[in-house]
C-alpha positions in Angstrom: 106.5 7.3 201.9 103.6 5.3 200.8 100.5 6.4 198.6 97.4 6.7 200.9 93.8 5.9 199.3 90.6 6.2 201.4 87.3 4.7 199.9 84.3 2.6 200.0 83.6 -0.9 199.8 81.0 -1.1 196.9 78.5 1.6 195.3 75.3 0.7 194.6 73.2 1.0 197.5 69.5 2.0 197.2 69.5 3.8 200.3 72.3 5.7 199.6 70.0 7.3 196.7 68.7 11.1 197.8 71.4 11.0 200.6 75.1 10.4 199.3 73.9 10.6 195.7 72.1 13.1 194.7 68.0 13.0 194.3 67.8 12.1 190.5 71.1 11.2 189.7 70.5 8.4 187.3 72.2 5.1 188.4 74.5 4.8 185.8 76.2 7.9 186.9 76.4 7.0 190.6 80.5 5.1 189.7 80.9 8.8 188.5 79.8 11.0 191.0 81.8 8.8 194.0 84.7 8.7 192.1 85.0 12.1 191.6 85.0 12.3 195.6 86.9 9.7 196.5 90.1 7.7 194.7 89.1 4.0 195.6 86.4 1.4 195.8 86.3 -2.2 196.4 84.6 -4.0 193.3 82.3 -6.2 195.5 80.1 -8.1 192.7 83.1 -10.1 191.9 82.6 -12.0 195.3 79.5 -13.6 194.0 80.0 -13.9 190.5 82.7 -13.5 187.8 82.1 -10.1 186.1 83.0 -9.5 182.2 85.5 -7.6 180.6 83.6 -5.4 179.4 82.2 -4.0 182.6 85.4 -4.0 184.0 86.4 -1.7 181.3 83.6 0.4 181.3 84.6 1.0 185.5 87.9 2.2 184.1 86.8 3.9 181.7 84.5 5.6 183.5 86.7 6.6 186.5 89.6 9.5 186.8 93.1 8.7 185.8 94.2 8.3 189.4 92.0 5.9 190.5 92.4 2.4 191.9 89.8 -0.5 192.3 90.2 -3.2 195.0 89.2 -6.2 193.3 86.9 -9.1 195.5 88.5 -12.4 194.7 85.4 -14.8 194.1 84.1 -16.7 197.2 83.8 -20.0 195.2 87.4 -19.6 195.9 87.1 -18.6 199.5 84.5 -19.9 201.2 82.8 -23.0 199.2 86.4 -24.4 198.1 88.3 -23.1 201.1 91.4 -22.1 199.1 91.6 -26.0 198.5 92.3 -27.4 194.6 91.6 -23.4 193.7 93.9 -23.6 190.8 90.8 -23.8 188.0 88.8 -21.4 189.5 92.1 -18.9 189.9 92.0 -19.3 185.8 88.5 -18.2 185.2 88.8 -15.7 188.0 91.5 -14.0 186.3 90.0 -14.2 182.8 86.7 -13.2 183.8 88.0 -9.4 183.0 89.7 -8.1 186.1 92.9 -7.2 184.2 91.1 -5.3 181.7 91.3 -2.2 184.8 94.7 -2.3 183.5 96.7 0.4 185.4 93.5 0.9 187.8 94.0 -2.6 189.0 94.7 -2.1 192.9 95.2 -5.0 195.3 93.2 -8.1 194.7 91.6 -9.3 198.4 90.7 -12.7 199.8 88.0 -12.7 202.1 87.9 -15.8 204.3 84.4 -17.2 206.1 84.8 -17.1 209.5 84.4 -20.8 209.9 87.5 -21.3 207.9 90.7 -21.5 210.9 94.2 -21.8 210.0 95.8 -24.4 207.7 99.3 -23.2 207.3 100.0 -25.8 204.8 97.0 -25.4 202.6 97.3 -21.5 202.9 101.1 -21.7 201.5 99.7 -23.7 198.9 97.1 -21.1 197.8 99.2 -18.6 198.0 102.2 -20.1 196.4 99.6 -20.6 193.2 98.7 -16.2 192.8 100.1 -14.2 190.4 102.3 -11.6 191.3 102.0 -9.7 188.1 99.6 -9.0 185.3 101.7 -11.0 182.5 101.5 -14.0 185.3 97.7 -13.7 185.4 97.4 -13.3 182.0 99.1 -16.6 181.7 96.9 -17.9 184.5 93.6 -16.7 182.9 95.0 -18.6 179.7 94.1 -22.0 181.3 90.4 -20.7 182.0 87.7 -23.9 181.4 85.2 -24.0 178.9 82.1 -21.7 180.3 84.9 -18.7 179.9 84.9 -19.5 175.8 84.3 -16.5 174.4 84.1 -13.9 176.9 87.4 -14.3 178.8 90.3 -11.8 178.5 94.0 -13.4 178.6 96.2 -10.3 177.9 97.1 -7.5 179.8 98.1 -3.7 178.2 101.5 -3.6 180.4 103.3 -6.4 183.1 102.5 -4.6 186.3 103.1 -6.1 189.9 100.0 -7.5 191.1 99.3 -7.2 195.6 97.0 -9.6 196.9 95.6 -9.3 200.5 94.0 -11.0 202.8 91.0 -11.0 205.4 90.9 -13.6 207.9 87.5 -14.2 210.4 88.5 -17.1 212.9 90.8 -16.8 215.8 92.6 -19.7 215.1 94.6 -17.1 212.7 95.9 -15.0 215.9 99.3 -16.7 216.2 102.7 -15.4 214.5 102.9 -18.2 212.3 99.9 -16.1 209.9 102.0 -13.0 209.4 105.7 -15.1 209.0 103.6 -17.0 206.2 102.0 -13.7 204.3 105.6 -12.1 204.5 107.3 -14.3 202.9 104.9 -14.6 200.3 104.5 -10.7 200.3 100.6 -10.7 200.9 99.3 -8.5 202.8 97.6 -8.9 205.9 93.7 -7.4 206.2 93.2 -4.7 209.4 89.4 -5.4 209.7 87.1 -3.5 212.0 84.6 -5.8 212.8 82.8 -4.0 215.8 84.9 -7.0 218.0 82.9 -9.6 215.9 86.5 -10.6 214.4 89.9 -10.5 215.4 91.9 -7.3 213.9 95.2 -7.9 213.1 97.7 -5.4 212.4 101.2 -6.5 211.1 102.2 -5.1 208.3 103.5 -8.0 206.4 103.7 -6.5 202.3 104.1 -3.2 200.8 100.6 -2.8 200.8 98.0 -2.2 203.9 94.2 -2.8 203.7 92.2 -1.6 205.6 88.6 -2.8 205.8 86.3 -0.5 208.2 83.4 -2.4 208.8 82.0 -0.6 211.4 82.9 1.3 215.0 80.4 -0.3 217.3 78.0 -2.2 215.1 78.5 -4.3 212.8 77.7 -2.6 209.0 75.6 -0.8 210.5 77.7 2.4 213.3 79.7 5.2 211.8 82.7 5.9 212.8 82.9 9.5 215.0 85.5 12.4 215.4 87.9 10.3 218.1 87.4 7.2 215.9 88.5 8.6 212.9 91.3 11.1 214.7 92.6 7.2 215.6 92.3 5.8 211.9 94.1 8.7 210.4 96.9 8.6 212.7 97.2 4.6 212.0 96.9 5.4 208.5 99.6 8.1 209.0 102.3 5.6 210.5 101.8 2.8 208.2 102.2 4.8 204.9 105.7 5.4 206.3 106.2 1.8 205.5 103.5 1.3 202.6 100.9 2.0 200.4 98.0 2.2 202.3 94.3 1.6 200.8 91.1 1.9 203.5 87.9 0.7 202.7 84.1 1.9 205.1 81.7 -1.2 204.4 79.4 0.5 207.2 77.1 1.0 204.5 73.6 0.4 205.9 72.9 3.2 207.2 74.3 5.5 204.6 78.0 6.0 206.8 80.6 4.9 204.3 80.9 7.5 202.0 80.7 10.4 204.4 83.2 8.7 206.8 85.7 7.7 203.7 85.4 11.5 203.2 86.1 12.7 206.7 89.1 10.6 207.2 90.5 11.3 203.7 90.5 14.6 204.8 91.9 14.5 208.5 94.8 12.1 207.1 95.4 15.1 203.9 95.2 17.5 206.7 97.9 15.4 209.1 
C-alpha cells in the first residue's frame, strides 16, 4: 500500500489572498498556513528560474516533518533545449539548491511543451542521464558551470532514491512505446487533466503516480465538483495499491485548488 499525498501546484497567488489565506496573513506566512492543511506542493518557480539553496531550505524549514515538495525541473531543460544536450543544464539544475529539501525532496517532474512529440531515442537519452538518488545528484550538481560559483550546493545530508516524472502535451506520445520506455527507466508517467486540451494518460509505469489536476472543464480556470472528485478519489484509491501516489490542483485562477486539494484529501482519508 502506497502513501497518498493530495496538494497544490504552487502558493503564491494574489487572489487567493482574503479567500484561501486569511485577510492579513502576511505573505511570508502563506508556505505556513497551506502546509499546515495540506502535505504537498509543487515548487513551481523552479520552472522559470533556478532557485537558491537557501530558499529551498527555508521551504523545509519552514514546513511540517511530513511533508513533501514536488520539484519543477527548469524549462530551459524542457521546452527551449527539448531534453536535447541537457547534461549542463541537469548540473546547475541540481546544484541550484533542490537537494538542500533533503528528506522533503518528493518527485522531481518534467513538464514537456505541447509542441514537443515523441523522440524515443532522444527521450532514452535524457532519461538515461537523471539521477536516481541524492548522492548521484550531488555528483551531478558537482559539474555545475561557472554562473553556479558560489551559490551552488553539491552535497546531500543522506543518499535517498530520487523519482522523476513526467508530463507529456502532444499526441504523438499516445502509443505504447512511451510507457515501455518510462518503465524501464522507472519514471513515472504524468495523469494530467487538461479539460481535453491534452491527452491523459494513465499507466502506471514507476513506483510513483502524479497526478496533475489542471482543471474539470476549463482549463486553470473550473473546479472540480462532488462526482468529479468521488472519481479522483477512487482512482487515487486503486493506484496507491500499486504506489505512492502524489496529486497536484493547478486550477488556481479562480481560487479552486486549495479547497478542491482539501475535499479530495478528505473523500480519499474517508474511502
Amino acid at each position: 500500500m502506497g502513501e497518498v499525498r493530495v496538494g497544490i501546484s504552487g502558493w503564491r497567488y494574489a487572489p487567493w489572498r482574503g479567500t484561501f489565506y486569511p485577510a492579513g496573513l502576511p505573505q511570508r506566512l502563506e508556505l505556513e498556513y497551506a502546509a499546515a492543511r495540506l502535505d504537498t506542493i509543487e515548487i513551481n518557480g523552479s520552472f522559470y528560474s533556478l532557485q537558491r539553496p537557501e530558499h529551498y531550505r527555508a521551504w523545509a524549514e519552514r514546513t511540517p516533518e511530513h511533508f513533501r515538495f514536488a520539484v519543477k525541473g527548469p524549462r530551459y531543460v524542457t521546452h527551449m533545449l527539448k531534453l536535447r544536450g541537457a547534461e549542463q543544464a541537469l548540473a546547475n539544475f541540481f546544484a541550484s539548491g533542490v537537494l538542500a529539501l533533503g528528506p522533503k525532496l518528493g518527485p522531481v517532474l518534467w513538464q514537456l511543451p505541447p509542441q514537443l512529440g515523441f523522440h524515443p531515442d532522444r527521450l532514452a537519452a535524457f532519461l538515461g542521464a537523471l539521477p536516481r538518488t541524492t548522492a548521484q545528484a550531488a555528483e551531478t550538481a558537482a559539474r555545475h558551470d561557472a554562473r553556479l560559483e558560489g551559490r551552488a550546493l553539491t552535497t546531500t545530508d543522506a543518499d535517498r532514491p530520487l523519482r522523476h516524472t513526467l508530463e507529456v502535451r502532444h499526441a504523438s506520445f499516445t502509443v505504447p512505446e512511451l510507457p515501455a520506455l518510462l518503465a524501464e527507466h522507472g519514471v513515472g508517467l504524468v495523469v494530467a487533466d487538461s479539460a481535453g486540451r491534452w491527452p491523459m494518460l494513465t499507466e502506471v509505469t514507476s513506483d510513483v503516480v502524479h497526478v496533475r489536476l489542471h482543471g474539470d472543464t476549463e482549463l486553470y480556470v473550473s473546479g472540480y465538483g462532488d462526482e468529479a472528485l468521488a472519481a479522483w478519489a477512487e482512482r487515487v484509491r486503486a493506484w496507491r495499491e500499486v504506489a505512492d501516489v502524489y496529486v497536484y490542483f493547478d486550477n488556481d485562477v479562480k481560487v479552486h485548488a486549495p479547497f478542491d486539494a482539501q475535499r479530495l484529501a478528505r473523500l480519499v482519508a474517508e474511502g
